[in-house]
N, C-alpha and C positions, 0 to 999 in steps of 0.2 A: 829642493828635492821633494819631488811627492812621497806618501808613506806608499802606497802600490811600488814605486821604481825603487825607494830603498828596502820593502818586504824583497820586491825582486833582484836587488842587487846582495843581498844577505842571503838570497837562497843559490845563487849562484855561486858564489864565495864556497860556501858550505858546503855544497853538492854536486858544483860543477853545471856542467847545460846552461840552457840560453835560454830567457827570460824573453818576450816582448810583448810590450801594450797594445800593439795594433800595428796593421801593415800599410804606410802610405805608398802613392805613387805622387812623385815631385815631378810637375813638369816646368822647365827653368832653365831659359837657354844663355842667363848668365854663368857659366860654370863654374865660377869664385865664388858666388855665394849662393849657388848650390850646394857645393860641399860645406859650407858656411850653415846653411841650413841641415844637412844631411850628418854633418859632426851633432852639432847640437841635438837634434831630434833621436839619433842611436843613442845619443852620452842621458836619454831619457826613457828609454828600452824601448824606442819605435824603432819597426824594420822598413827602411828608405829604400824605394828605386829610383835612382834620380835617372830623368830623359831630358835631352838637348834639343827635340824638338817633338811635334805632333804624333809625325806617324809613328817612330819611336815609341811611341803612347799609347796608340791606338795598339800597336803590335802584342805590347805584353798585355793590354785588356782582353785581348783574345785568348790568353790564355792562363791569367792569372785573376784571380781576388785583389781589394782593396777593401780596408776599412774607408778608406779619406782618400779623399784627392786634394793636392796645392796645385794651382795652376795659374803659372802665369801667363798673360795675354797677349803680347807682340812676340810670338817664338815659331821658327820658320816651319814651314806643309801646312800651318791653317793656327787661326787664330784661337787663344784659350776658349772665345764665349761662343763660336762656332762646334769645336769642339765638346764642350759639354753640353750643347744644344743638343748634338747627334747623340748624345748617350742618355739623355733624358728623353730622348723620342723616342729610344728605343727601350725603353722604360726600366734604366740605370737609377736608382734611386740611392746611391752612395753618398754619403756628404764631401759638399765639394764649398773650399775656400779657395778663393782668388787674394793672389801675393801678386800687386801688377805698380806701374808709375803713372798708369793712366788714373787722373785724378779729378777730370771733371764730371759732372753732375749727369752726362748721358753716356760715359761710359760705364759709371756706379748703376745708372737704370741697365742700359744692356746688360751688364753683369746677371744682376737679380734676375730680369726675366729671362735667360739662357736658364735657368734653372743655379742657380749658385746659391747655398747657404750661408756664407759670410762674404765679406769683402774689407782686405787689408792695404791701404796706400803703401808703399813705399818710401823712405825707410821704416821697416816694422820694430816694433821691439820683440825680442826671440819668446821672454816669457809671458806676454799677451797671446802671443802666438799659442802658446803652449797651453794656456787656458781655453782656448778658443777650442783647440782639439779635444780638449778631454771633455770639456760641455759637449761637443756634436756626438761624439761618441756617446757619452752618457746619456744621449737623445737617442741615437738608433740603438743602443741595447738595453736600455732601461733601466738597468745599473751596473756601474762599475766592474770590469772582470777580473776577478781575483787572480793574482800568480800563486801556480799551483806546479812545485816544482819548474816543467819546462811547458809546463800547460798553461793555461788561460780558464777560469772557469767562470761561467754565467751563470750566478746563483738564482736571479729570477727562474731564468729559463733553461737553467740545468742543463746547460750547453757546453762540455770541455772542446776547446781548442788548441791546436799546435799550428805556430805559425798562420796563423787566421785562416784553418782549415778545420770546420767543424769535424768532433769526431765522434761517428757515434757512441751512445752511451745505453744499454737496457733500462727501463726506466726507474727501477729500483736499486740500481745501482747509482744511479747519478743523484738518483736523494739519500741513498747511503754516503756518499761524495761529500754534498751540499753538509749535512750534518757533521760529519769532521772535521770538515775548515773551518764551519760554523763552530766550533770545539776543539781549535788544532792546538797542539799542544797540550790536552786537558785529556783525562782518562775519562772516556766515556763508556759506560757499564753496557753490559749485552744487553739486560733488560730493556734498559731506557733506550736500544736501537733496534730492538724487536720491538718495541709500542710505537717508536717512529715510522716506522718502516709498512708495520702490518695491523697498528691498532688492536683489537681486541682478538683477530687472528691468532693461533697459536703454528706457526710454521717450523717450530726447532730451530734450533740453531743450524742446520747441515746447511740449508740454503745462503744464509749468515758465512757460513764460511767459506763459499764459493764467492761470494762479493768480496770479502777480504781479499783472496789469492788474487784475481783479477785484479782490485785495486793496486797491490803489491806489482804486480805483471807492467801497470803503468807507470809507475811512481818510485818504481824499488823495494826492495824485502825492508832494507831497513825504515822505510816511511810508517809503517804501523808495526806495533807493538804490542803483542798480546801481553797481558797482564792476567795470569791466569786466575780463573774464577772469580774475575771482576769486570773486566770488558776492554777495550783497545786505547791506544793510543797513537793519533795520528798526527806525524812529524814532516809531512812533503814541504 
């Protein structure tokens, strides 16, 4: 168990709400071990769509986000490297792992040049698997997104998430964010988040206190903690 799915499984315990690392779309028209797949990957706070075949696939990209695609290769309305051909021309730049039984040396080239960033034979093992994804990820966001209560945050790029749905954030607010988690658990003083926040600015605290309420709005009353005449305490 990773430390991110057990943070996120101790804040769900806690506080109730739904935790996830990222939202795959599974395409796998074995359906045994799709759900094979699809148990395992949720029991690691990934949100699964599993499809039985193409267009099935094609259908919800039209109207849904993916962090990842798994896509296997021989599954009926068009083949997996066909498939992600058409979404890399149309300049889909999602990471996409191939889970296929095709194992010789020009269906591993097709693969790659369709555009695929990994490529796994059959039978896989689940927790290679499972390293696989969080390396590609840690590749398109640049680091790790922290579980933040039923959110996701992107500490480089101060990006909160629900459901791999950015959401926006004022920008002073999301490094007000950044700064709590970076300190969650830890009282951190008004001062020390007025010199974060504004440097040598002097802005009062009023404005200070309008990013708290908001915060609370997202996370719940009880996630910070005022400690009076010393500074907050954030618990999401």
């Amino acid at each position: 168990m990773t430390k991110l799915l057990f943070r996120c499984l101790l804040d769900r315990a806690l506080h109730g709400g739904s935790c996830v690392q990222g939202k795959l779309l599974l395409l796998e028209d074995d359906r045994l071990f799709g759900e094979t797949l699809v148990d395992f990957l949720e029991g690691e706070a990934y949100e699964v769509h599993h499809y039985l075949d193409a267009k099935s696939a094609i259908d919800a990209l039209y109207h849904e986000d993916f962090d990842l695609y798994l896509l296997d290769v021989n599954v009926p309305e068009m083949n997996g490297f066909d498939l992600l051909q058409q979404l890399r021309e149309s300049g889909d730049s999602t990471p996409a792992i191939y889970i296929t039984s095709a194992r010789d040396k020009e269906a591993l080239t097709t693969g790659f040049r369709s555009g695929a960033d990994d490529y796994m034979k059959k039978p896989i093992d689940l927790d290679e698997l499972l390293l696989r994804i969080e390396a590609h990820l840690r590749r398109r966001y640049g680091t790790p997104r922290v579980v933040v209560g039923e959110y996701l945050f992107d500490m480089e790029r101060l990006v909160l998430y629900r459901d791999s749905t950015p959401i926006p954030l004022p920008k002073k607010l999301a490094e007000l964010l950044a700064l709590f988690v970076k300190y969650r658990g830890e009282v951190v003083s008004t001062e020390e988040i007025l010199r974060e926040l504004y440097g040598d600015e002097d802005p009062g605290t009023g404005a200070l206190r309008v990013y708290i309420n908001k915060l609370k709005q997202l996370f719940g009353k009880e996630a910070i903690t005022n400690i009076r005449g010393i500074g907050y305490c954030f618990e999401a």
